[in-house]
FIKE-311767 format. One line per field, with one value per residue: residue in one letter; chain; residue number from 0; x, y, z of N, C-alpha, C, CB in turn. Coordinates in pm, whole numbers. Glycine has a CB too. Example, Ala and Ser with C-alpha at 12.3 -4.5 7.8 and 13.67 -1.06 7.14 Angstrom:
r (A;S)
c (A;A)
k (0;1)
n_xx (1319;1285)
n_yy (-569;-225)
n_zz (780;708)
ca_xx (1230;1367)
ca_yy (-450;-106)
ca_zz (780;714)
c_xx (1320;1290)
c_yy (-330;3)
c_zz (780;787)
cb_xx (1131;1408)
cb_yy (-447;-60)
cb_zz (905;572)
***
This chain:
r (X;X;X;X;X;X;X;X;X;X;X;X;X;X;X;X;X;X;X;X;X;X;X;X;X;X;X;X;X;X;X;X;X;X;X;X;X;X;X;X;X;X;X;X;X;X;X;X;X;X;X;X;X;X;X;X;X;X;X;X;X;X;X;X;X;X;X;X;X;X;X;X;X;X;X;X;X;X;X;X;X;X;X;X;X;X;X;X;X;X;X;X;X;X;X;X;X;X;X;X;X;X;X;X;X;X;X;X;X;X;X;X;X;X;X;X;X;X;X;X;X;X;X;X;X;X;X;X;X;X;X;X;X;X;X;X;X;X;X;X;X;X;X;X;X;X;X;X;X;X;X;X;X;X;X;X;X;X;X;X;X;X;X;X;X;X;X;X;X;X;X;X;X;X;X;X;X;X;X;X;X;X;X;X;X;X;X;X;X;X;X;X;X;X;X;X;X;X;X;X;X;X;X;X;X;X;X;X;X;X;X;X;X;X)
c (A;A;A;A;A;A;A;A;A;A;A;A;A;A;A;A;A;A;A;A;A;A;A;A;A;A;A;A;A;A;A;A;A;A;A;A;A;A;A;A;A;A;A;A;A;A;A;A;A;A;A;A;A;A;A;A;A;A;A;A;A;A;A;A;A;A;A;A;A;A;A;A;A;A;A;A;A;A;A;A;A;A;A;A;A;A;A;A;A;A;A;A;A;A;A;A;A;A;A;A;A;A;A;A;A;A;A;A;A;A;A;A;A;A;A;A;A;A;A;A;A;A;A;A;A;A;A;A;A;A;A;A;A;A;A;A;A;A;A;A;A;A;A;A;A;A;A;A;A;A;A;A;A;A;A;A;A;A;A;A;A;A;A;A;A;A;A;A;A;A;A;A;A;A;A;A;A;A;A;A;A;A;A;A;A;A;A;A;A;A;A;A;A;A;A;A;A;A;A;A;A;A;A;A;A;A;A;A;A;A;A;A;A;A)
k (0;1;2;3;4;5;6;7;8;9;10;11;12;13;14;15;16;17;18;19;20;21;22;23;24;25;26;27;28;29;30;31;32;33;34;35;36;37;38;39;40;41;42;43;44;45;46;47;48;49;50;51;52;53;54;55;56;57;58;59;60;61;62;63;64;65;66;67;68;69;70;71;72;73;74;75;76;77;78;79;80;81;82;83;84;85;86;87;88;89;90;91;92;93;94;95;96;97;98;99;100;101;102;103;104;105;106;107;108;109;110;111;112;113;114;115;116;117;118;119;120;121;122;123;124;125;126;127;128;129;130;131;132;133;134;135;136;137;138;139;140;141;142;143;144;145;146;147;148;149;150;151;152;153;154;155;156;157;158;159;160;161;162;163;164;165;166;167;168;169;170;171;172;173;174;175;176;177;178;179;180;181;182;183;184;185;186;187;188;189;190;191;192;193;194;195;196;197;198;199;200;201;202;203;204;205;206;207;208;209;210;211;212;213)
n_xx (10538;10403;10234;10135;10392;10589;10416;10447;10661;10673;10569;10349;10224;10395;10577;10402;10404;10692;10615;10443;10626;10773;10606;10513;10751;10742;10559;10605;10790;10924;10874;10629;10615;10395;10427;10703;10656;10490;10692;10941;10808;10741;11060;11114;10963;11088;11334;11314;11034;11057;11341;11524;11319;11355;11655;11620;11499;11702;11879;11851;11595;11356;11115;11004;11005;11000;11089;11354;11689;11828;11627;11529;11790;11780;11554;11587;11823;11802;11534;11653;11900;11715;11564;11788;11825;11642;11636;11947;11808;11697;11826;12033;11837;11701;11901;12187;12275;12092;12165;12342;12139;12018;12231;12308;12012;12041;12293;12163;11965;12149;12291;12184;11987;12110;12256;12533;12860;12912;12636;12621;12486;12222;12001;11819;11895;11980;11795;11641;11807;11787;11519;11461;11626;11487;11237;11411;11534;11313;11221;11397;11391;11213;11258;11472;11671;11780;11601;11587;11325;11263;11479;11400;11199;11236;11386;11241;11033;11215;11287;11002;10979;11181;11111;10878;11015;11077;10828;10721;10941;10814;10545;10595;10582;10323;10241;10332;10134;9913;9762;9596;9809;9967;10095;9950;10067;10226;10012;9926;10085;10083;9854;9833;10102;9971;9755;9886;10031;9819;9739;9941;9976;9734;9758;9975;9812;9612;9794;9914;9724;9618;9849;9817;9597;9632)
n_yy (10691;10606;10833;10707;10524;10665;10781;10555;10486;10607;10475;10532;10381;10260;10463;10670;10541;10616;10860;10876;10738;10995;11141;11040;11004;11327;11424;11314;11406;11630;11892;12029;12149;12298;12466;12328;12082;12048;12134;11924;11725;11759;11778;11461;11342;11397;11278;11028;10928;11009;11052;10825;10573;10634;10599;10333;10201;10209;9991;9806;9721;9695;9722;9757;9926;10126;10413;10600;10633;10805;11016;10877;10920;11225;11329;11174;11266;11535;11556;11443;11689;11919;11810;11773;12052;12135;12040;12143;12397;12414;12302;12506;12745;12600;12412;12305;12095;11923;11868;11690;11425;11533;11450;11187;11077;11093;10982;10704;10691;10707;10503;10291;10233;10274;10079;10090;10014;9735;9679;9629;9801;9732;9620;9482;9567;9805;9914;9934;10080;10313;10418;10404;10599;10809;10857;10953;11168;11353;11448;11567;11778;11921;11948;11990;11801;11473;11202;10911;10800;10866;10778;10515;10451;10509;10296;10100;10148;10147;9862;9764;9847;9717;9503;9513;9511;9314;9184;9330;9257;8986;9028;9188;9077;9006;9329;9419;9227;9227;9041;8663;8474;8483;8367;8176;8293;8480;8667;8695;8794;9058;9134;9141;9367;9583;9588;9706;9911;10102;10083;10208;10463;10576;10534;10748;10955;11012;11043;11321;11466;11396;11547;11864;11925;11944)
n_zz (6916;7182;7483;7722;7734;7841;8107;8236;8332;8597;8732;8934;9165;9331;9343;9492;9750;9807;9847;10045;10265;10262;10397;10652;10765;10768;10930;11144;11316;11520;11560;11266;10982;10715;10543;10399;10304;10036;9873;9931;9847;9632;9545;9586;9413;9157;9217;9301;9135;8872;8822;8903;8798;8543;8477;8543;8351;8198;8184;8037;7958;8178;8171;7904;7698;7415;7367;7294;7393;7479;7464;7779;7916;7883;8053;8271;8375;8370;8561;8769;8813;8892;9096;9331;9274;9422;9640;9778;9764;10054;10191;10212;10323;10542;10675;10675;10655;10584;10303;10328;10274;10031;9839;9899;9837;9532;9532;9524;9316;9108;9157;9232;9071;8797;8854;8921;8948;8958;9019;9305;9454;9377;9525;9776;10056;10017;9870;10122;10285;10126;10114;10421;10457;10341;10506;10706;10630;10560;10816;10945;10770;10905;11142;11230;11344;11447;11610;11842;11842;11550;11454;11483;11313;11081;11009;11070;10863;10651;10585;10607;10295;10176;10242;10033;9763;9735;9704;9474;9284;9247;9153;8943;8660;8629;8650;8431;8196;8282;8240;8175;8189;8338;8660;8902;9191;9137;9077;9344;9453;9368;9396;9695;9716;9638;9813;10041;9975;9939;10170;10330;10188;10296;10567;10642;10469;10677;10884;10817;10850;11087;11220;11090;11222;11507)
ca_xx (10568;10254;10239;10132;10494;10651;10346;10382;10757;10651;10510;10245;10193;10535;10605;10322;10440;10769;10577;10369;10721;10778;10489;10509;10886;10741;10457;10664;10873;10888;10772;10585;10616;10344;10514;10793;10616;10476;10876;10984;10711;10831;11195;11132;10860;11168;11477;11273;10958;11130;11483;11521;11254;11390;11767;11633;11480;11770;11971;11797;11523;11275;10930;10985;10899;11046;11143;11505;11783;11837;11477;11531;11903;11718;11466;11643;11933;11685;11479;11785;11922;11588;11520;11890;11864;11544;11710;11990;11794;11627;11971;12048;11808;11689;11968;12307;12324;11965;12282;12374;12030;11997;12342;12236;11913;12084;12327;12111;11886;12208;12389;12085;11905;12168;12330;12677;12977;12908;12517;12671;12379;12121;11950;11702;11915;12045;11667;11573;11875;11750;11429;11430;11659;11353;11174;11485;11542;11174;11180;11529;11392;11097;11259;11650;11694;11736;11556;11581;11216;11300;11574;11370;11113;11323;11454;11093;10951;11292;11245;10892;11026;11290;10990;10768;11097;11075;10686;10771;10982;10745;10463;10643;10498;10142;10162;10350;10096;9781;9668;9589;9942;10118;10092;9894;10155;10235;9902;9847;10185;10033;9698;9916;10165;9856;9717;9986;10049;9694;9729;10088;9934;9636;9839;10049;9745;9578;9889;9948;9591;9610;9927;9731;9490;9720)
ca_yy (10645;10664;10887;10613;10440;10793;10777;10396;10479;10716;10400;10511;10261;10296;10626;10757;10499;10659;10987;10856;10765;11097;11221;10945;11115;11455;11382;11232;11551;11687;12001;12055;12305;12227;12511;12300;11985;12059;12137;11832;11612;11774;11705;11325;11308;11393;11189;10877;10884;11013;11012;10668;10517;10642;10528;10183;10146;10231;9864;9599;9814;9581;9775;9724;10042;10151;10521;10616;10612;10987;11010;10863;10978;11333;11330;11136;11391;11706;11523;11473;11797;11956;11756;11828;12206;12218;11984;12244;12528;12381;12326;12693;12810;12561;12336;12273;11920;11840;11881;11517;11357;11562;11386;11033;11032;11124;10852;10562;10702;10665;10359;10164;10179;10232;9928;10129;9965;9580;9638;9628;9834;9706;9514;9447;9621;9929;10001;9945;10185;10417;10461;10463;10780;10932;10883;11051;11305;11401;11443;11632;11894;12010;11957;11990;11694;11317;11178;10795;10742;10927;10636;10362;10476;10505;10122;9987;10170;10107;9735;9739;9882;9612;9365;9539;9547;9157;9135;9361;9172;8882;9084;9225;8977;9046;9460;9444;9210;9185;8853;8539;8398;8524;8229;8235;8355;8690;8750;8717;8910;9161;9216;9180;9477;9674;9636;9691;10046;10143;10122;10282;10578;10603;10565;10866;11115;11050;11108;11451;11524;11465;11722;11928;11965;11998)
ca_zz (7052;7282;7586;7806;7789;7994;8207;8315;8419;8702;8879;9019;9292;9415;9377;9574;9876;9849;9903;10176;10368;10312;10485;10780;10835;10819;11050;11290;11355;11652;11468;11164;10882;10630;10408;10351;10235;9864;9825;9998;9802;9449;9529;9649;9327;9058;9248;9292;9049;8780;8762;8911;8705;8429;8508;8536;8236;8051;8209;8020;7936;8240;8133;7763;7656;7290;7419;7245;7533;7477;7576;7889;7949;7954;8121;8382;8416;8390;8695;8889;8875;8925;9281;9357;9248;9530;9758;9765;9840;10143;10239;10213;10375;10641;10759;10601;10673;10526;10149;10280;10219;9891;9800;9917;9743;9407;9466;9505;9192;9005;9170;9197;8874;8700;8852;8894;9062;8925;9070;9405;9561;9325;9581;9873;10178;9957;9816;10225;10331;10036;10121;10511;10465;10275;10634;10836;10623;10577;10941;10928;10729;10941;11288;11189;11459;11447;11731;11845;11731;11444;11332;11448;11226;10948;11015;11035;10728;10540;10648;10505;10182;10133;10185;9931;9663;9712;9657;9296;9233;9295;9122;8857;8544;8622;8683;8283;8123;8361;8202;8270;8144;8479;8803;9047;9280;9127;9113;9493;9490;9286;9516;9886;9709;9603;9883;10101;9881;9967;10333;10397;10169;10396;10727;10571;10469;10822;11011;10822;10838;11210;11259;11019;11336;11651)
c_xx (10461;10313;10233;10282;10597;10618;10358;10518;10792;10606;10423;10215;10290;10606;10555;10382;10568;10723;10515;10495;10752;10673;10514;10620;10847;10651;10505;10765;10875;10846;10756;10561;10575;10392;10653;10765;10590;10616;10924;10988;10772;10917;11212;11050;10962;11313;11430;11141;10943;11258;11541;11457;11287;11577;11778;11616;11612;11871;11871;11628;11306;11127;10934;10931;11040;11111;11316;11564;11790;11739;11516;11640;11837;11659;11483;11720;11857;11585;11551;11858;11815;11523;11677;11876;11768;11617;11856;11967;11710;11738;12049;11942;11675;11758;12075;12279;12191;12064;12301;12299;12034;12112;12318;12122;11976;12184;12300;12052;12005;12269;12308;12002;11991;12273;12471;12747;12945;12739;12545;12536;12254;12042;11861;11755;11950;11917;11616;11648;11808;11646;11372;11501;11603;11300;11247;11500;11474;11184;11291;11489;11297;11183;11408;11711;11701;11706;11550;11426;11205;11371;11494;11228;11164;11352;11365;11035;11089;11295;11081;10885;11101;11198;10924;10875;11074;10941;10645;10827;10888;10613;10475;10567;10371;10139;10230;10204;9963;9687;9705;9708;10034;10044;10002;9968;10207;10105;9839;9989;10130;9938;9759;9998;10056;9792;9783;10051;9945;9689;9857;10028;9819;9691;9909;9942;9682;9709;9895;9812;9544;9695;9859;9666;9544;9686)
c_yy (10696;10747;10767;10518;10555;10764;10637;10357;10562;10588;10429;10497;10255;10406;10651;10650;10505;10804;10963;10819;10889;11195;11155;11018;11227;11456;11346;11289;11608;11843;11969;12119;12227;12260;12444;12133;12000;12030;11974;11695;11606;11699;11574;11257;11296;11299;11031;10827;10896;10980;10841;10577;10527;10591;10400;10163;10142;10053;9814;9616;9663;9621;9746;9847;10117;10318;10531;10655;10745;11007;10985;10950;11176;11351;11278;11253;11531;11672;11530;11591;11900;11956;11815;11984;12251;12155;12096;12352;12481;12394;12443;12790;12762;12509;12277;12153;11857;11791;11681;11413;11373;11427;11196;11019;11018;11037;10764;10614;10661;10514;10232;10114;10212;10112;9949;10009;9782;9563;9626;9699;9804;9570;9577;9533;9787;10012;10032;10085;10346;10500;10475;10593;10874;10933;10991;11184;11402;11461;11550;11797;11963;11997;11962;11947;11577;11296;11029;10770;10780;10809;10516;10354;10458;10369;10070;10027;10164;9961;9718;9789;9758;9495;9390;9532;9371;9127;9200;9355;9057;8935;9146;9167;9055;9176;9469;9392;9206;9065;8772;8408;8379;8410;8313;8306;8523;8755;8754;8824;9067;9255;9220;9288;9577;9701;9691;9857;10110;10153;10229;10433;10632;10664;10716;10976;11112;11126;11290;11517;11582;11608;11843;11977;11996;12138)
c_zz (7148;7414;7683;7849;7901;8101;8328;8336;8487;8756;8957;9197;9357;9442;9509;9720;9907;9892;10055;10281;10381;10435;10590;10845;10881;10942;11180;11326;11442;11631;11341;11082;10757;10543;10369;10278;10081;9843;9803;9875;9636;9439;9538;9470;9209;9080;9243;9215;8965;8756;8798;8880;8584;8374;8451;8403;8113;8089;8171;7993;8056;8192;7963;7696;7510;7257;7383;7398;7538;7518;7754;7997;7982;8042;8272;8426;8464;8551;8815;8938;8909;9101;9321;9381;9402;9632;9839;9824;9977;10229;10277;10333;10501;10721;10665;10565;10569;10342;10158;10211;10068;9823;9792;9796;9595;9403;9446;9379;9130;9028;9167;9097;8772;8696;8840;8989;9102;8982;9249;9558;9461;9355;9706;9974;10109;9920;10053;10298;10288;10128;10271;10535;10460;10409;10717;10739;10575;10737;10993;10883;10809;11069;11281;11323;11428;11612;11731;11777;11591;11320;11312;11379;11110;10922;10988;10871;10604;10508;10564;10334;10122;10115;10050;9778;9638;9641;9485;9280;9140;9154;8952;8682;8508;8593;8527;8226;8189;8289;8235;8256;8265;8594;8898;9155;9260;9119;9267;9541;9488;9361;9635;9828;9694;9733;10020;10097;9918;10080;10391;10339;10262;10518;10721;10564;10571;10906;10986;10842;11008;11279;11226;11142;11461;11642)
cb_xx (10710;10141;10143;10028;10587;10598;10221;10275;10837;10549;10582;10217;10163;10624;10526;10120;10404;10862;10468;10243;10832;10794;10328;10538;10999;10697;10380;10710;10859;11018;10821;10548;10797;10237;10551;10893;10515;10424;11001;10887;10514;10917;11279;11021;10730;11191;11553;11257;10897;11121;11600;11521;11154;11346;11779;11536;11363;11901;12042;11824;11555;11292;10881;10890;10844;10920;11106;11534;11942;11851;11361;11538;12031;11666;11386;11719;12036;11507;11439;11895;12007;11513;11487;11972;11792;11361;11776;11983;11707;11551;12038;11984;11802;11633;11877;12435;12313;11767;12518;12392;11900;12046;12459;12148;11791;12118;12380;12004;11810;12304;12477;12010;11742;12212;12284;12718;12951;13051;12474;12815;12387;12153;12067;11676;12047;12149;11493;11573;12020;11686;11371;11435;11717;11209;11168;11675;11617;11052;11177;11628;11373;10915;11182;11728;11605;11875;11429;11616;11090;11400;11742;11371;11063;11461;11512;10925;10849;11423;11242;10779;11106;11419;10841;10674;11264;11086;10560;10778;11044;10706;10455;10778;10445;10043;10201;10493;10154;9683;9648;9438;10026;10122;10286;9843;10272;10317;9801;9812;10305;9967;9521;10052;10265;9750;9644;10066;10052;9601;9743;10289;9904;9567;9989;10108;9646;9534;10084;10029;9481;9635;10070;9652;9393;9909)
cb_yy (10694;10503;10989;10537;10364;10949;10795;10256;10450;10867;10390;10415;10113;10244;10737;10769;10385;10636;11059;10722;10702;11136;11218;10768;11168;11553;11267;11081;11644;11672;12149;12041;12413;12218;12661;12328;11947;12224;12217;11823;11662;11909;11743;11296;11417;11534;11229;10830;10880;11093;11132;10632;10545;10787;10516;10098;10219;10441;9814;9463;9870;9570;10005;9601;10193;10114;10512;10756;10526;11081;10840;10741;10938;11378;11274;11017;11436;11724;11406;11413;11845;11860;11514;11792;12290;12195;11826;12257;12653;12263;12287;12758;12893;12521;12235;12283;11838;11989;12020;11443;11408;11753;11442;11016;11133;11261;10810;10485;10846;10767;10351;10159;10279;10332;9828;10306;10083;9466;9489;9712;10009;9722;9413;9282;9529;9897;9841;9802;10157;10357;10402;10384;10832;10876;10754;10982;11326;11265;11287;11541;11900;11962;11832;12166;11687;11196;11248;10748;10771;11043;10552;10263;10583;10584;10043;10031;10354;10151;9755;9803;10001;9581;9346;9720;9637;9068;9203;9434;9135;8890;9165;9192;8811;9028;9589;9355;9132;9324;8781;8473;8483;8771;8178;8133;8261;8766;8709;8527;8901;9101;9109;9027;9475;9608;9576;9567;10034;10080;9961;10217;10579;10482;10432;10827;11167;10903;11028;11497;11392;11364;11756;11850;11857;11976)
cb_zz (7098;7359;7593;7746;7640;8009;8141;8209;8383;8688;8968;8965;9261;9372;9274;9522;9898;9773;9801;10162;10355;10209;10445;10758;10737;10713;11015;11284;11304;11757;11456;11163;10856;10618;10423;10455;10297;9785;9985;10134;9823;9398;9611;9853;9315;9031;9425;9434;9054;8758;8836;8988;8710;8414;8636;8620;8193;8031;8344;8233;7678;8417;8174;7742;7854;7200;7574;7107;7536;7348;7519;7882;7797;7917;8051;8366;8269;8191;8694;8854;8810;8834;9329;9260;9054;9535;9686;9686;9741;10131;10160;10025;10277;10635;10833;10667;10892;10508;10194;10383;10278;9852;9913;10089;9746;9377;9477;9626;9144;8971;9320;9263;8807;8662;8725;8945;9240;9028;8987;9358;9633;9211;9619;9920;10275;9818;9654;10303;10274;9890;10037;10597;10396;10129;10712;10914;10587;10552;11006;10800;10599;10929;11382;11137;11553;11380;11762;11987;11772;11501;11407;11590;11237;10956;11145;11176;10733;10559;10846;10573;10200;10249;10296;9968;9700;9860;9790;9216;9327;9500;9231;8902;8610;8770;8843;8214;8058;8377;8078;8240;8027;8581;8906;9119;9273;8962;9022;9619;9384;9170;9553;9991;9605;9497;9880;10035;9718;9928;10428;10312;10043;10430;10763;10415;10355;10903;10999;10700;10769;11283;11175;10913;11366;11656)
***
């Protein structure tokens, strides 16, 4: 069983632009505590670019990857309580409430890739809910505040999430087989998500680069 089939359900390309919401949240804090990012970045890196990559694959196995279910079923679980266990202590010993986020994140990893409760949140507004939370409660942990620009940050970049779930969707074909079998259309899917992934990460290491400098 090659290494490469683990590696190529971390995502990559989607991961890292769930990290880069993280950063956009933290950045956009009305304070900034860089020492609590690495943490932050870990915990967001094992709830949503492991354990919920690894979830999915186990419904209907969409990447095709030949990995025994016990395989995954670990590695998922061990990720989840892992981000949990740090999520947790942040909770402890920055801001109670930041426990709810932890809690949230860890239910969409399970309700949405594993498609609990008839698939019910295994869709377009539930991944957008998901993942503008990652914005607020990026932003939660450094400034233990919600602030109106705070939410409507969260709304817009959960909102551009829910688009980008449509365009991989859309894309999906091509980033499995990258040949010339897949339509023209997922392949312009393919290059507008890519490139699309490439700018939100950008926008993201400037912004912290600028706090970085304040």
């Amino acid at each position: 069983m090659p290494l490469r089939e683990y590696l190529r359900l971390l995502h990559v390309p989607t991961t890292s632009s769930l990290l880069a919401i993280a950063l956009l949240g933290s950045a956009s804090a009305p304070e900034f505590h860089v020492d609590r990012l690495p943490g932050l970045l870990l915990q967001l890196f094992l709830v949503g670019g492991v354990a919920a990559n690894y979830f999915d694959e186990l419904v209907g196995r969409p990447w095709h990857t030949t990995m025994p279910r016990t395989h995954l079923w670990a590695i998922g679980v061990t990720a989840l309580a892992a981000s949990s266990g740090l999520g947790l202590y942040f909770a402890a010993t920055v801001a109670l409430e930041y426990a709810l986020f932890v809690a949230l994140w860890a239910f969409f990893a399970l309700a949405y890739d594993l498609e609990l409760f008839h698939g019910w949140f295994h869709n377009t507004p539930a991944l957008a809910v998901s993942w503008g939370s990652v914005c607020l409660g990026s932003s939660y942990l450094h400034s233990r505040t919600v602030t109106p620009y705070g939410l409507l940050l969260a709304a817009i970049l959960g909102g551009i999430a829910g688009q980008g779930r449509d365009l991989y969707e859309d894309a999906k074909p091509y980033s499995k087989d990258g040949v010339t079998s897949s339509p023209a259309s997922t392949k312009r899917a393919y290059t507008l998500l890519t490139i699309s992934i490439a700018c939100i990460d950008l926008i993201a290491v400037l912004m912290v680069a600028y706090r970085l400098t304040r």
